[in-house]
C-alpha positions in Angstrom: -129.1 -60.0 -5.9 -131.7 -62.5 -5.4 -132.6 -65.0 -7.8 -135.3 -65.3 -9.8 -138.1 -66.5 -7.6 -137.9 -64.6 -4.4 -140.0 -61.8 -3.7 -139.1 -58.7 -2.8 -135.9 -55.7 -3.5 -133.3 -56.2 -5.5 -129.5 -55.0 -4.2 -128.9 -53.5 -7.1 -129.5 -49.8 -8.8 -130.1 -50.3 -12.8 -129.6 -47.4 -15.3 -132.5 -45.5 -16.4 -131.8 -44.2 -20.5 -135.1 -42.1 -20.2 -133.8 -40.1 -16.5 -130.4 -38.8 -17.3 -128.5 -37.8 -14.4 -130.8 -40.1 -11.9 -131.0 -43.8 -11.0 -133.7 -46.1 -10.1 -134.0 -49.2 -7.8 -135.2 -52.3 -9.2 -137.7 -54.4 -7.2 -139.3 -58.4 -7.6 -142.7 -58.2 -7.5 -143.7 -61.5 -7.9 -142.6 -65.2 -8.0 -141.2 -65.5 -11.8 -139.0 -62.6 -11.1 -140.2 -60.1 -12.8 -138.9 -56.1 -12.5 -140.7 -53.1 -11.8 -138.4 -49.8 -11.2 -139.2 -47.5 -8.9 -137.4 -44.2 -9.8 -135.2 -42.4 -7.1 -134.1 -39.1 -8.8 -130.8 -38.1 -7.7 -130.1 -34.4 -6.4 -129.3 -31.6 -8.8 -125.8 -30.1 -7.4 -124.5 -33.2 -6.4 -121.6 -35.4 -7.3 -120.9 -39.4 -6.0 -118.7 -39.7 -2.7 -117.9 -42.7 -0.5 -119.1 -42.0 3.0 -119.0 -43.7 6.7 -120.9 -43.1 9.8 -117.4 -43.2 11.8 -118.0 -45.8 14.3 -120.4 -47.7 13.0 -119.8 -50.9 10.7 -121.2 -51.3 7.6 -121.9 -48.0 7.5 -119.5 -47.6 4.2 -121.9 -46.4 1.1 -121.7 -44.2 -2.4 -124.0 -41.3 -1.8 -124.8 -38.0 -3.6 -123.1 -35.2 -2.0 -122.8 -31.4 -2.2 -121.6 -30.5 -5.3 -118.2 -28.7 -3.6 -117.3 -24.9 -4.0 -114.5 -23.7 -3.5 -113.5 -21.1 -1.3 -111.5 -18.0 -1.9 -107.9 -19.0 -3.3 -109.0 -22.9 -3.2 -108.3 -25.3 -6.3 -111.6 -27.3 -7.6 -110.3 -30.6 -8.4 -111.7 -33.5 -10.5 -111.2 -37.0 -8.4 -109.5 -39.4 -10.2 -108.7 -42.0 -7.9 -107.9 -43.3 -4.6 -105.8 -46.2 -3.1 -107.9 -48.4 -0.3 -105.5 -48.9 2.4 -105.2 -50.4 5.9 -106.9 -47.5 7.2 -109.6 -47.4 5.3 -110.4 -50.4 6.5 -110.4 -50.0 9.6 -112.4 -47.0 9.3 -114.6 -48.9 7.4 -115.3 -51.8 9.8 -115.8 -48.9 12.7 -112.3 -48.5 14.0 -111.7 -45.4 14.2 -112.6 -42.1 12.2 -113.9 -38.8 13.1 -117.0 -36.6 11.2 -116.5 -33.2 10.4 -118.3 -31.3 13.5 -121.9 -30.9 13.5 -121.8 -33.7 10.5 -122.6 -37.7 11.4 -120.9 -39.1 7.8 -117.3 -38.6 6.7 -116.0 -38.8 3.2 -113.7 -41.1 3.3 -110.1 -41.8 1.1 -106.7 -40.0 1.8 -104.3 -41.6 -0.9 -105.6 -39.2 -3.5 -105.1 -38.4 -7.1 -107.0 -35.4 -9.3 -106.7 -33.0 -12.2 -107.2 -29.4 -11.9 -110.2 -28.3 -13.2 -110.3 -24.4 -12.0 -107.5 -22.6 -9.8 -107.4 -19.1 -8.6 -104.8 -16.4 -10.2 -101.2 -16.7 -8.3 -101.6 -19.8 -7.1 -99.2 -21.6 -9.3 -101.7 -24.1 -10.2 -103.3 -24.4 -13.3 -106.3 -26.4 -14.7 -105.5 -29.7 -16.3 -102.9 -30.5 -13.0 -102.3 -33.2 -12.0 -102.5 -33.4 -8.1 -102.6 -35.0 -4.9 -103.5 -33.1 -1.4 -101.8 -33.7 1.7 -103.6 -35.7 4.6 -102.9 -33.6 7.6 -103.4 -30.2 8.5 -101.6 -28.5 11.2 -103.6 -27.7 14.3 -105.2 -24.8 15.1 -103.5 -23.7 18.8 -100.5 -24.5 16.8 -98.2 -26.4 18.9 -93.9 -25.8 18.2 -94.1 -28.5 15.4 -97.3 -27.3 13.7 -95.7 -23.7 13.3 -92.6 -24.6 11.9 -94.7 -27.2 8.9 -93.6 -30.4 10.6 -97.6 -31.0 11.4 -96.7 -34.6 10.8 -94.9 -34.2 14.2 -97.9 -32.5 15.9 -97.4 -32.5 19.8 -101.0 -31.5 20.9 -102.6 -34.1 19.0 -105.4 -31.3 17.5 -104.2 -32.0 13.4 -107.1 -33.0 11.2 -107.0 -35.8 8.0 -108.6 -35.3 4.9 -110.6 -38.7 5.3 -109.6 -39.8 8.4 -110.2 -36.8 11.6 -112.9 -34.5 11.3 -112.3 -33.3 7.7 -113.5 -34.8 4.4 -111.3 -37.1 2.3 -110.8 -37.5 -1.2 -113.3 -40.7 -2.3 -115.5 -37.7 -4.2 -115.7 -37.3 -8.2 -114.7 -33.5 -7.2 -113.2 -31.7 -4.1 -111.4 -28.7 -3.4 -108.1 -28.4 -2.0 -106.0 -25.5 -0.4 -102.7 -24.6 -2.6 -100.6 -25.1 0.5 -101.7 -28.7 0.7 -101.1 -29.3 -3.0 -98.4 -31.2 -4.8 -98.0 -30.9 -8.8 -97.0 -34.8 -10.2 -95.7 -35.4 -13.8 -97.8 -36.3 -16.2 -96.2 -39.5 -16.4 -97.7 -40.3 -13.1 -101.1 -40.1 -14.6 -101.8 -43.6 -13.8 -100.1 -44.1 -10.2 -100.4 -40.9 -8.4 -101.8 -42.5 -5.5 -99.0 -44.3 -4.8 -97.7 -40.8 -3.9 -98.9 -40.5 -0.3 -97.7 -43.8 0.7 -94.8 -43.5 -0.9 -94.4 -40.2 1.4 -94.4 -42.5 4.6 -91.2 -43.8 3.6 -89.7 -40.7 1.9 -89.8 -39.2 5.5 -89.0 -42.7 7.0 -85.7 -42.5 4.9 -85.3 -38.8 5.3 -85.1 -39.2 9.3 -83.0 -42.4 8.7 -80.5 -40.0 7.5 -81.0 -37.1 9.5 -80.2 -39.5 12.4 -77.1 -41.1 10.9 -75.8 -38.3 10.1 -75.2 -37.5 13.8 -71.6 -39.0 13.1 -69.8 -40.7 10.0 -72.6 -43.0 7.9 -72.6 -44.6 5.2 -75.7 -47.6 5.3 -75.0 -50.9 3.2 -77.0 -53.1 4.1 -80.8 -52.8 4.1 -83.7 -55.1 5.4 -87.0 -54.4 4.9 -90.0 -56.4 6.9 -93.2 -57.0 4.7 -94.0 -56.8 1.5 -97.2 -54.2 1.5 -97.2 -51.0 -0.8 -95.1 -49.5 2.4 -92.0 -52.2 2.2 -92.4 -52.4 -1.2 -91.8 -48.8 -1.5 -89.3 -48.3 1.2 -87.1 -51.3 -1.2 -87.5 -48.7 -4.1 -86.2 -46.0 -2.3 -83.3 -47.7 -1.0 -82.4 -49.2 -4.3 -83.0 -45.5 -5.5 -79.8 -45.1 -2.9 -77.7 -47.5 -4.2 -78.2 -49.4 -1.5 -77.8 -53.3 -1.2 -82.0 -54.3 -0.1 -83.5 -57.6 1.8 -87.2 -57.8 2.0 -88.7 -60.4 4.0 -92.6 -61.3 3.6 -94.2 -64.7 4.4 -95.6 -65.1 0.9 -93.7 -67.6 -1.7 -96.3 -67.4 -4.4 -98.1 -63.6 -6.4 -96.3 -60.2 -7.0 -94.2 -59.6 -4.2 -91.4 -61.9 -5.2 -91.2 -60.6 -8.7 -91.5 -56.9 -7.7 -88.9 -57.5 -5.0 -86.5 -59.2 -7.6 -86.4 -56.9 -10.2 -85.9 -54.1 -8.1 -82.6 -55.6 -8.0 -83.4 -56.4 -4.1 -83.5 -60.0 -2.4 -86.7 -61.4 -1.1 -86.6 -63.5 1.3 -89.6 -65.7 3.1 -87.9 -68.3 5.0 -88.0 -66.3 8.3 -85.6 -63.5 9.7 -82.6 -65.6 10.3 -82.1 -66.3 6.7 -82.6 -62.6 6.0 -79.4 -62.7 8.1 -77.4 -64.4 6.8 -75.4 -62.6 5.0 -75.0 -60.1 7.6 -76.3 -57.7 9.9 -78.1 -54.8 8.3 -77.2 -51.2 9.1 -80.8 -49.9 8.6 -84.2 -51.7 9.4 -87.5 -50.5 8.2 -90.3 -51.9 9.7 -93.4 -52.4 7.6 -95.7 -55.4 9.5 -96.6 -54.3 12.9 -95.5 -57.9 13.6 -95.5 -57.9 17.4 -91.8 -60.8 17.0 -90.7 -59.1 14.0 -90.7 -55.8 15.7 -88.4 -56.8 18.5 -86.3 -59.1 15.9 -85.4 -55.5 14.1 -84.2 -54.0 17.2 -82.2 -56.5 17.9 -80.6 -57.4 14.3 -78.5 -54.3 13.3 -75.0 -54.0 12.6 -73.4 -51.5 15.4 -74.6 -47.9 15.0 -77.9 -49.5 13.6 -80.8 -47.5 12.4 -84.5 -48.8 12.9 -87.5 -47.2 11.6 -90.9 -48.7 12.7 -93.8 -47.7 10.5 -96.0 -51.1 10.8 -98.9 -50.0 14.1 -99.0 -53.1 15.9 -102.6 -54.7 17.5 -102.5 -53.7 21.0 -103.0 -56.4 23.4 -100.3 -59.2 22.1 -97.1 -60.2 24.2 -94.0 -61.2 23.7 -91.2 -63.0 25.6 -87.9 -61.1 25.0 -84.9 -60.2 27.2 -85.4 -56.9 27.8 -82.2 -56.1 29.4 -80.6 -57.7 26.7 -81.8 -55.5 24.1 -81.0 -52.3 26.0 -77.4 -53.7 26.5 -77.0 -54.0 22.9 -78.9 -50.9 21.8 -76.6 -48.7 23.9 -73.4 -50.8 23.7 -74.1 -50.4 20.0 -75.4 -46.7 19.2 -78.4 -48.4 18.2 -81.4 -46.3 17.6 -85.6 -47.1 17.0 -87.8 -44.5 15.9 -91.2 -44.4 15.4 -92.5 -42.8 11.6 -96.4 -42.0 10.7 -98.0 -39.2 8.2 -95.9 -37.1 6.4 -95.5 -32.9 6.0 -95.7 -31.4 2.8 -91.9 -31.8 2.0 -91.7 -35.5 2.6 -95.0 -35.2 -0.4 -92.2 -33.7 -2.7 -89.8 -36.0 -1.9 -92.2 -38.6 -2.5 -93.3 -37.7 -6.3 -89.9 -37.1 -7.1 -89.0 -40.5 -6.6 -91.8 -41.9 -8.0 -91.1 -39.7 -11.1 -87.4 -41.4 -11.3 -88.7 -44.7 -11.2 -89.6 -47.5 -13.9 -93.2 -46.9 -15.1 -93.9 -50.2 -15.6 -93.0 -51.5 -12.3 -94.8 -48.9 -10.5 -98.2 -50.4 -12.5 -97.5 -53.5 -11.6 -98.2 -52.1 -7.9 -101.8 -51.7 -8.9 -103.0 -54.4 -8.5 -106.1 -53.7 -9.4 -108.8 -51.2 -10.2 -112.3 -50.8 -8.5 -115.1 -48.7 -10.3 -116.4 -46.1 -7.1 -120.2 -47.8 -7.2 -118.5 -51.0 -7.0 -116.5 -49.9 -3.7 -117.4 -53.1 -1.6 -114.9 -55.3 -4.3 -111.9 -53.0 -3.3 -112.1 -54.0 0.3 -112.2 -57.1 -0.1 -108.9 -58.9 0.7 -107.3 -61.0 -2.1 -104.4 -62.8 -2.2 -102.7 -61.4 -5.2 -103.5 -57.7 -3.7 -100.3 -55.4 -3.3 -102.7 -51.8 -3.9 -106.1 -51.5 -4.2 -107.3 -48.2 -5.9 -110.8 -46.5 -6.7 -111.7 -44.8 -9.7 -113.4 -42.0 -9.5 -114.0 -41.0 -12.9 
């Protein structure tokens, strides 16, 4: 906002008491500040939605939308909340992003939380619910994948994301969602429910972990986990979930992440990746940076018959020096393997709020790290240095 002496709009929308259901855009009109309002009414059948022209950079904005209606068998669903996460931003700053087709603005958000407030007869739903929808929806040819509900594996590349590829998101005060692509939480998750699609990343990053293991005689001690994000963080819950002995190496000495880390019963560490080793080789690596170095580090630190998952997407463009023979002597010398993990199918979802549902309340809070008001969006991308998860609230 301008201070009192300039001339000219205000960046600001004040309340109107007399014009429910509308705003109004204050204006200076002269040089001692003072306020006239010119009314903007807002339109009847609409609710509040965060939107982007995909593409285009500061194109992010709160805007009156269709009020949805859902079609036959859909839930209606009040928004509660969404997380703000990497991708968001880069949709945000023009990276990436689809519209539906024929439509130039996407809503955005796909970490989603919201209460059922109608659902059809038989669907196993009921209003009051508390929900998130899946991201990705299988593509239309379908390809092998697809068909068999492992559209998190899509082959073709034709999937859509709620919020991401050609279908709306979930940054909308109400939206309607497709039973198939709904997962019932405990009420007990009222207050961190969008942890639950991250937290599916690394429910399918573990449940491939030990798919592949599995291919002989495994039994993981040892776990290190690179970064510190919602995803690592996450990933050290699971694995403590496991009973599993869990490293987690971050570059930060100071905030949240130490504390979270510790009384997870895990080790941080943040003096660099040969002091995450010393006390020995880990027999499963999750990958949480993108780190160009710490990528190849993981591939190259596991105890024999090592398993590492990479779920950090590097920048493209950065090199490396490593011994490339080197590694593929010891990867195949060793039964090493590297997989790659994105998205998640509607199982890895259940998997997901189950272990959310098992774990501490408290420490799950303490995950938010704090809590944006949806006309306020601009704060919640900002980047702060005592952030672990950012969420919206829609309501």
């Amino acid at each position: 906002m301008r201070l009192a002496g300039d001339v000219g709009q205000v960046d600001g929308v004040c309340p109107d008491p007399d014009l429910p259901g509308s705003a109004h855009r204050a204006n200076l009109v002269d040089g001692n500040g003072k306020l006239s309002c010119r009314r903007r009414s807002r339109r009847r059948n609409a609710i509040r939605a965060l939107t982007v022209r995909p593409g285009q950079a500061g194109s992010l904005s709160v805007e009156d939308v269709d009020d949805p209606r859902p079609g036959p068998g859909e839930l209606l669903v009040d928004g509660l909340a969404v997380g703000v996460c990497g991708t968001d931003k880069e949709i945000a700053a023009g990276e990436y992003g689809w519209a539906p087709p024929g439509r130039e603005r996407l809503v955005v958000g796909h970490e989603s939380l919201g209460r059922v407030r109608g659902a059809p007869d038989g669907s196993d739903f009921t209003a009051g619910d508390l929900v998130v929808g899946v991201v990705r929806r299988p593509d239309p040819v379908p390809c092998g994948a697809c068909a068999h509900g492992a559209f998190d594996m899509c082959r073709n590349g034709e999937y859509t994301e709620r919020g991401i590829k050609s279908l709306d998101g979930y940054a909308s005060q109400l939206w309607t969602l497709d039973p198939a692509f709904a997962v019932r939480l405990s009420p007990g998750l009222a207050d961190v429910g969008v942890l639950v699609e991250p937290t599916s990343v690394v429910a399918k990053a573990w449940h491939e972990v030990e798919r592949i293991g599995h291919r002989s005689w495994f039994e993981p001690q040892r776990v290190l986990i690179t970064g510190a994000g919602p995803i690592g963080l996450l990933a050290a819950l699971l694995g403590r979930q496991r009973g599993l002995e869990v490293h987690v190496l971050d570059q930060v000495r100071t905030g949240p992440k130490p504390g979270l880390v510790e009384d997870l019963g895990a080790t941080y560490h943040c003096d660099g990746f040969d002091e995450a080793l010393a006390g020995g080789r880990p027999d499963v690596v999750i990958e949480a940076t993108g780190v160009a170095p710490l990528v190849v580090a993981a591939m190259a630190s596991t105890a024999s018959y090592g398993i590492v998952c990479l779920t950090g997407v590097s920048t493209p463009g950065r090199t490396v020096s490593l011994d490339a023979g080197g590694l593929n002597r010891s990867i195949v010398l060793e039964n090493d393997v590297v997989f790659g993990s994105v998205n998640a199918n509607l199982r890895h979802y259940g998997l997901a709020a189950d272990a959310l549902a098992a774990a501490d309340p408290a420490w799950l809070g303490r995950l938010v790290s704090r809590r944006v008001p949806l006309e306020s969006f601009a704060e919640a991308f900002e980047l702060r240095d005592a952030d672990v998860k950012v969420v919206l609230d829609l309501s």
